[in-house]
C-alpha positions, 0 to 999 in steps of 0.5 A: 471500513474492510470490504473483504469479508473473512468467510472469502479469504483465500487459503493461501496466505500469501494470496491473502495479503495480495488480496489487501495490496490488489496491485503494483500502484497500492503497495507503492502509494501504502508504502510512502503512507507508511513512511510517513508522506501524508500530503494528497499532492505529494503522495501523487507527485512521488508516485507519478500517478496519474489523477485518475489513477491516485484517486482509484488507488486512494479508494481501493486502500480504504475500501480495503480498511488500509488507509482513513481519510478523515484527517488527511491520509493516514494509516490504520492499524490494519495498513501499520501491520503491513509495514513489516511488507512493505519494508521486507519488498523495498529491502529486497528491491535495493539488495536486488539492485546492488548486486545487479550494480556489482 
């Protein structure tokens, strides 16, 4: 499922991928999906995410074509393509926070 049509794609690429990720709480629960935490009540433990907010943030990712729910939550291949992201932001972030530390 992927209800973002081609035809409304905006022409900044960046604001593409935004569009997929739509906020703070999506990137975070796709990156743990991507590190291969897969169990609802963990995934919701690790990131702190209110009830109503995880089940919202769940909806958005596959409404978005970036998470099934068929057998437990995993990604599709869509959501795998953006790994290669959600690596480059976390690698960034503890860069960012070393240098800070120094």
């Amino acid at each position: 499922m992927n209800d973002i049509e081609y035809q409304n794609l905006p022409k900044c690429p960046v604001e593409t991928t935004l569009l997929f990720l739509k906020d703070r709480e999506c990137i975070i629960l796709l990156g743990y999906i991507l590190l291969g935490v897969l169990e609802s009540s963990e995934l919701q433990k690790m990131t702190a995410m209110s009830e109503k907010t995880y089940q919202k943030t769940l909806d958005t990712l596959w409404k978005n074509g970036l998470i099934t729910c068929e057998n437990g939550i995993l990604p599709t291949e869509l959501g795998e393509s953006l790994k290669p992201v959600i690596l480059a932001m976390a690698e960034w972030g503890e860069k960012y926070k070393t240098q800070q530390k120094n």
